[in-house]
Structures are given as structure tokens and as C-alpha cells.
C-alpha positions, 0 to 999 in steps of 0.5 A, a space after each residue: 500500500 503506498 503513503 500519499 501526502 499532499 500539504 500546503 505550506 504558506 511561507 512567513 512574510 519575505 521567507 518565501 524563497 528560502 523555503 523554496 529552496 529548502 523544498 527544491 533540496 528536498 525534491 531533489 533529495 527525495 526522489 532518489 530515496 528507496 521508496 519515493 515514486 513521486 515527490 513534487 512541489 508546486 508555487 502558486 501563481 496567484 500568491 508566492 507564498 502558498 506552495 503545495 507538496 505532492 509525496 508518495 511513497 511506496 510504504 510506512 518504512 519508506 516514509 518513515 525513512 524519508 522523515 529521518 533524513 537530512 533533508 528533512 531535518 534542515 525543513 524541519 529544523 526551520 520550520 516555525 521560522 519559514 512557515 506560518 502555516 502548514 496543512 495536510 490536504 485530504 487525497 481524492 480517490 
């Protein structure tokens, strides 16, 4: 059974590129994991502050690895100062 995860992250006042950056580096880390078939990020048009997440991943373990990797852990560590707000968008089957 694969994980599939959408989030909408919306960047603090003037933090938006820097959380772009911290999100491409985590693309870019993720979809060489063992396990992740998809892991996107998206800006939005009509505000530079809104980003939504698009992950999958093949199973619990490989989504509980890809939480515990350096990546990660650099978003993770910056959160409350880059993001004002996060949610965790429902999957439409």
C-alpha cells in the first residue's frame, strides 16, 4: 500500500524563497530515496507564498525513512521560522 501526502505550506512574510529552496533540496533529495515514486512541489501563481507538496511513497518504512533524513531535518529544523502555516490536504480517490 503506498503513503500519499499532499500539504500546503504558506511561507512567513519575505521567507518565501528560502523555503523554496529548502523544498527544491528536498525534491531533489527525495526522489532518489528507496521508496519515493513521486515527490513534487508546486508555487502558486496567484500568491508566492502558498506552495503545495505532492509525496508518495511506496510504504510506512519508506516514509518513515524519508522523515529521518537530512533533508528533512534542515525543513524541519526551520520550520516555525519559514512557515506560518502548514496543512495536510485530504487525497481524492
Amino acid at each position: 500500500m503506498s503513503i500519499v501526502k499532499q500539504e500546503l505550506y504558506i511561507a512567513r512574510k519575505a521567507k518565501n524563497k528560502e523555503l523554496q529552496v529548502l523544498l527544491s533540496n528536498l525534491v531533489f533529495a527525495s526522489m532518489k530515496e528507496d521508496g519515493c515514486t513521486a515527490f513534487e512541489v508546486y508555487q502558486s501563481d496567484e500568491d508566492i507564498n502558498e506552495f503545495l507538496v505532492y509525496s508518495e511513497f511506496k510504504s510506512d518504512e519508506a516514509f518513515n525513512k524519508h522523515n529521518s533524513s537530512e533533508p528533512k531535518k534542515a525543513l524541519d529544523k526551520r520550520f516555525e521560522e519559514l512557515v506560518l502555516k502548514k496543512e495536510i490536504l485530504p487525497i481524492l480517490d
